[in-house]
C-alpha positions in Angstrom: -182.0 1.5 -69.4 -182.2 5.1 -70.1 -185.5 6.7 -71.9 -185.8 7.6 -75.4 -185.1 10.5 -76.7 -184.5 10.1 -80.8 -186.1 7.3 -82.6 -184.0 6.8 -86.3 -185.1 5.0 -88.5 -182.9 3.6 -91.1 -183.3 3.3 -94.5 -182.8 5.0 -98.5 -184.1 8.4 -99.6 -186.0 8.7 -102.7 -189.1 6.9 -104.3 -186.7 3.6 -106.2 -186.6 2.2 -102.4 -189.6 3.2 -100.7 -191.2 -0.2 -100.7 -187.8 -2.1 -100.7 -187.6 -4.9 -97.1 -184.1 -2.2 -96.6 -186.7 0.6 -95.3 -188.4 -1.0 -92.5 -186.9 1.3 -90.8 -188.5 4.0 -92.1 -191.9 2.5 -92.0 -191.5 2.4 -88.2 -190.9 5.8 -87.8 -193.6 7.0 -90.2 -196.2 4.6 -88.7 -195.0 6.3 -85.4 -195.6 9.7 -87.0 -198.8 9.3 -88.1 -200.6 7.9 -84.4 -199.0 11.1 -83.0 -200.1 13.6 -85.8 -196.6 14.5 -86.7 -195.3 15.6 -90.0 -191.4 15.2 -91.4 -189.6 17.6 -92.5 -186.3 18.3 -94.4 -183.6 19.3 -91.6 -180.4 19.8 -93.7 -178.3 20.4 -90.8 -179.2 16.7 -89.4 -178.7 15.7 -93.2 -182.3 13.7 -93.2 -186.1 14.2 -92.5 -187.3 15.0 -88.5 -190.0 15.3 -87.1 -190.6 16.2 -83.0 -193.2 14.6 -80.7 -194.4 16.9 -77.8 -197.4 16.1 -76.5 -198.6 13.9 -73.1 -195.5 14.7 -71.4 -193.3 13.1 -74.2 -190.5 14.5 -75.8 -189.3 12.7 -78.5 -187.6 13.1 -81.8 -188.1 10.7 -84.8 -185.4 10.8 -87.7 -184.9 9.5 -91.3 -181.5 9.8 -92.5 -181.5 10.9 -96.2 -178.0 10.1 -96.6 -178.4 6.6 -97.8 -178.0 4.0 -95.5 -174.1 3.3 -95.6 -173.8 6.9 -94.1 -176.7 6.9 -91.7 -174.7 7.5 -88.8 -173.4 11.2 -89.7 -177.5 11.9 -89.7 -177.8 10.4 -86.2 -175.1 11.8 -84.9 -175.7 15.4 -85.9 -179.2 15.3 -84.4 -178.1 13.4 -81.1 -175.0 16.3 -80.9 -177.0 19.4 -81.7 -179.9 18.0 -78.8 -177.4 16.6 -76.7 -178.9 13.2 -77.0 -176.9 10.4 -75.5 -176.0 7.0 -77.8 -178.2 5.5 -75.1 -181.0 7.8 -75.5 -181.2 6.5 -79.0 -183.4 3.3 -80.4 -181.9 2.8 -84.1 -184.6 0.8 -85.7 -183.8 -1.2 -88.8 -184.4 -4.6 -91.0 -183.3 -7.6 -89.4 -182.3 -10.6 -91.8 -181.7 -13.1 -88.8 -185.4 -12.7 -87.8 -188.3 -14.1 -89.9 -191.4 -11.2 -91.2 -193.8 -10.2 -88.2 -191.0 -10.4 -85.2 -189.6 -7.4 -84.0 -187.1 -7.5 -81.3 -185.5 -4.9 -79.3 -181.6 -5.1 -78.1 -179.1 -3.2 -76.6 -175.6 -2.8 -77.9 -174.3 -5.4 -80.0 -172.4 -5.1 -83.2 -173.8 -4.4 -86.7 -173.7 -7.9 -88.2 -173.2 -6.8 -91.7 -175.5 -4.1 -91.2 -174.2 -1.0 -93.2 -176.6 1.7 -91.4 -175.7 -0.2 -88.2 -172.2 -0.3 -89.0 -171.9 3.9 -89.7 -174.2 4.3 -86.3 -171.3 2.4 -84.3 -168.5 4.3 -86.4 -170.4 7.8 -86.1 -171.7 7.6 -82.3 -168.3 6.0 -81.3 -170.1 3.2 -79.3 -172.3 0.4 -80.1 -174.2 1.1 -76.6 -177.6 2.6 -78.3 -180.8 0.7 -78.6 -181.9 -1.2 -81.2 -185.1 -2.0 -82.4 -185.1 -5.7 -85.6 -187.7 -5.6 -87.6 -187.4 -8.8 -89.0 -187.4 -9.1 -92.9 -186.6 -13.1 -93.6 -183.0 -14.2 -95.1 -182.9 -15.6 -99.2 -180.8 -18.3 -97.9 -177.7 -17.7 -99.2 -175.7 -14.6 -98.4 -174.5 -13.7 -102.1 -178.2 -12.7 -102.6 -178.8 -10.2 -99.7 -177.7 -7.7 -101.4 -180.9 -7.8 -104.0 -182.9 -9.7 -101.2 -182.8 -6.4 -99.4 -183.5 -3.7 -102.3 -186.9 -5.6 -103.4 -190.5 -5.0 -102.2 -191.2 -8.0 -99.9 -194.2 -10.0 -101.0 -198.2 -8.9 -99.9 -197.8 -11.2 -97.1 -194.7 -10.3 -95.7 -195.5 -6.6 -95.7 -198.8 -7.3 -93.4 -196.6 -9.2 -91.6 -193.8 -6.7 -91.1 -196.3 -4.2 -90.3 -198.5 -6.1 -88.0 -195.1 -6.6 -86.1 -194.5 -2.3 -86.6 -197.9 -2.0 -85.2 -197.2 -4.3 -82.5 -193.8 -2.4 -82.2 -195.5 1.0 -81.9 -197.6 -0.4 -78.6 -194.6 -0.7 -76.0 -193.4 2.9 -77.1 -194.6 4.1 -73.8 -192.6 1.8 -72.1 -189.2 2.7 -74.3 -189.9 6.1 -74.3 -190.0 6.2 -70.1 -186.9 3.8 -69.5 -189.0 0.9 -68.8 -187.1 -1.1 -71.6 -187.6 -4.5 -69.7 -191.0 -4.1 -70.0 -191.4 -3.0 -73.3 -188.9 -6.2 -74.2 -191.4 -9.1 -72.7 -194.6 -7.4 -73.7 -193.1 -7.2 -77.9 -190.9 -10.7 -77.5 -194.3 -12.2 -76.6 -196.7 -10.6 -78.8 -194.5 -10.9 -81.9 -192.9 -14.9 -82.8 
């Protein structure tokens, strides 16, 4: 599989969702951000927050789309264009309702399964064939309640555990970053169940 050259993560702008299960996304990336000593900033012309990682021979961009997560796509896809990044060059990383709090698993392709920020991706890139990183945020049980399921703060326990699986996450970057996605898949499908 191809390296990685943009890392998005998806979520909603503005302080009313920071600690809503929606911006796991988000988390990733800053978590990401931090261990490499990056800040954000405001890139109107990729309608979200960037932020670039140059060091150890990586080359990598990180992105927050500020443009709410039903319209996510038009972020990504304004970066990707302006860089010439590639759909496959891309690892959209997002909240994952099918997988329970601490498991993150990465895919390839696939559709959006009800996935708004996933849904716009596919729309805006024109292909579902970018990477995708779940963070996994539990399901309520019944589907009539994701909707507030995924705008609360998850509970003290599943926040360390959805950042103990970010953390875990953050480890097989190398691997993703360099191609080796195989790799990167058995070492993070292990460590995180």
């Amino acid at each position: 599989m191809s390296s990685v050259k943009l890392i998005v993560g998806l979520g909603n702008p503005g302080t009313k969702y920071e600690q809503t299960r929606h911006n796991a996304g988000f988390w990733f990336v800053e978590e990401v951000a931090r261990q490499f000593g990056v800040q954000f900033r405001p890139e109107t012309k990729f309608l979200g927050e960037a932020a670039r990682v140059q060091q150890n021979g990586l080359d990598f961009w990180l992105l927050k789309p500020t443009t709410f997560m039903n319209r996510s796509g038009q972020s990504i896809q304004a970066l990707a264009k302006f860089y010439k990044i590639t759909p496959e060059e891309i690892l959209v990383v997002h909240d994952e309702l099918d997988l329970p709090p601490g498991v993150a698993r990465l895919k390839q392709g696939g559709g959006h399964g009800g996935h708004n920020g996933l849904r716009d991706t596919i729309a805006a890139l024109g292909t579902k064939e970018y990477q995708r990183l779940r963070l996994g945020i539990g399901h309520p049980g019944d589907k009539s309640q994701v909707v507030d399921f995924v705008l609360k703060a998850p509970s003290k326990t599943e926040y360390q555990q959805i950042d103990e699986a970010i953390y875990q996450a953050t480890r097989v970057l190398p691997d993703l970053l360099s191609g080796n996605t195989e790799k990167a898949m058995n070492q993070l499908h292990t460590e995180t169940k």
